[in-house]
N, C-alpha and C positions, 0 to 999 in steps of 0.2 A: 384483836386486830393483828397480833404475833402472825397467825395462821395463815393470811394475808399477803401480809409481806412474804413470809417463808415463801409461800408458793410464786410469789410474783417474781424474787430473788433465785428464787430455781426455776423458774420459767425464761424471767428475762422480760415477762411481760403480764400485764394483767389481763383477766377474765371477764367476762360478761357478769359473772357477779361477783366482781371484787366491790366492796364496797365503798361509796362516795367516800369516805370522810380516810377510807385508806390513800384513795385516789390523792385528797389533798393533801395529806401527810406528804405523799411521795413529790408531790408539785412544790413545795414549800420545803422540801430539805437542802440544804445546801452539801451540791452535788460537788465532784472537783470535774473539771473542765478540762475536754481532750486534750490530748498530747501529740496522738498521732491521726493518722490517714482513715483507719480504720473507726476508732474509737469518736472520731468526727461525724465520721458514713452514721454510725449505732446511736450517739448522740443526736445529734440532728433529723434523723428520722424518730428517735422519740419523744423530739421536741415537736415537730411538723405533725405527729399524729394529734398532740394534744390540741394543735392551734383546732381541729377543727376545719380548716380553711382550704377549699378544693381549687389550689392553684398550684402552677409548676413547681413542680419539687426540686429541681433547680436553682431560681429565682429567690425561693424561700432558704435554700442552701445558702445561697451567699448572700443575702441578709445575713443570714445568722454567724458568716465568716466575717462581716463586715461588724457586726453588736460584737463579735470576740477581739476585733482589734482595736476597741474602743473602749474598752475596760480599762481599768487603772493597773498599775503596772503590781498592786499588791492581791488581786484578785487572781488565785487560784483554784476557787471550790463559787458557784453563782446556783441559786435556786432554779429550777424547772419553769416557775412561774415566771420570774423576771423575762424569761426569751417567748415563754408563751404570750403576755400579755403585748411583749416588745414588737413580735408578729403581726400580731391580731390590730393592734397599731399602727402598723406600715401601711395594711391593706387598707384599714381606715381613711388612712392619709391619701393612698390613692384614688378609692372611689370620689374620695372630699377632691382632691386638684382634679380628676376628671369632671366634675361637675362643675367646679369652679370655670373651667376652660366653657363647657356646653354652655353657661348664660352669658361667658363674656361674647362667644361667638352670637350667640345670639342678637345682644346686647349690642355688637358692631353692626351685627344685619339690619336690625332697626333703626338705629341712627343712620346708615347709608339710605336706607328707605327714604325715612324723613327729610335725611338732605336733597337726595333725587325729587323729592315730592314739591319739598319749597323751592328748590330750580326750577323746576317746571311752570310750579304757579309764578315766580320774578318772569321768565321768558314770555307766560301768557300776558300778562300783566303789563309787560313793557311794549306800546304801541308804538312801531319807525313812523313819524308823520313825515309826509313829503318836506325836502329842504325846498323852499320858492327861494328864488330870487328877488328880495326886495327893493335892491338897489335899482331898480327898470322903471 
């Protein structure tokens, strides 16, 4: 696995056949946690390639400035994995509240149905008989 590493350590990045179990070595080490502007940009782009996850690169940015200012005040070195898995998470979270929203909306549409449905039937329902005057 040395062989690996070296190359990925003088690359800066792994290869199409670095192998898995180096892969997770490198996910699972604890890493130290940018300092600067730069080392942000190089971090966070090779947290974002691991999520996998084809959304604004952006977005995923500041998740990931927002997990770094939420750490405890004695964490200066966090594994690879904790932000990958922390991503992959978020997005979860999102698809879950958008769906959540799609049956509540739903869920109101059909009850206004129903209520419109039973007004309708009380208005059919309800026959004006003529008022007479009885007192005649």
């Amino acid at each position: 696995m040395g062989f690996w590493n070296w190359i990925s350590n003088l690359t800066g990045k792994n290869t199409k056949l670095t192998p898995k179990s180096t892969i997770l070595e490198q996910l699972n080490e604890k890493r130290p946690l940018p300092l600067g502007s730069t080392e942000f940009d190089e971090w966070a782009d090779r947290i974002i390639s691991g999520t996998l996850l084809d959304a604004d690169a952006d977005s995923m940015k500041f998740a990931l400035a927002n997990m770094l200012l939420h750490l405890g005040p004695t964490e200066s070195h966090k594994e690879d994995a904790f932000f990958v898995h922390s991503l992959r998470k978020v997005a979860v979270n999102q698809v879950a509240d958008a769906k959540r929203h799609e049956i509540q909306a739903r869920a109101k549409a059909r009850l206004a149905a129903e209520e419109a449905a039973r007004q309708a039937e009380l208005a059919a329902q309800t026959v004006v008989e003529p008022v007479t005057n009885q007192d005649q």
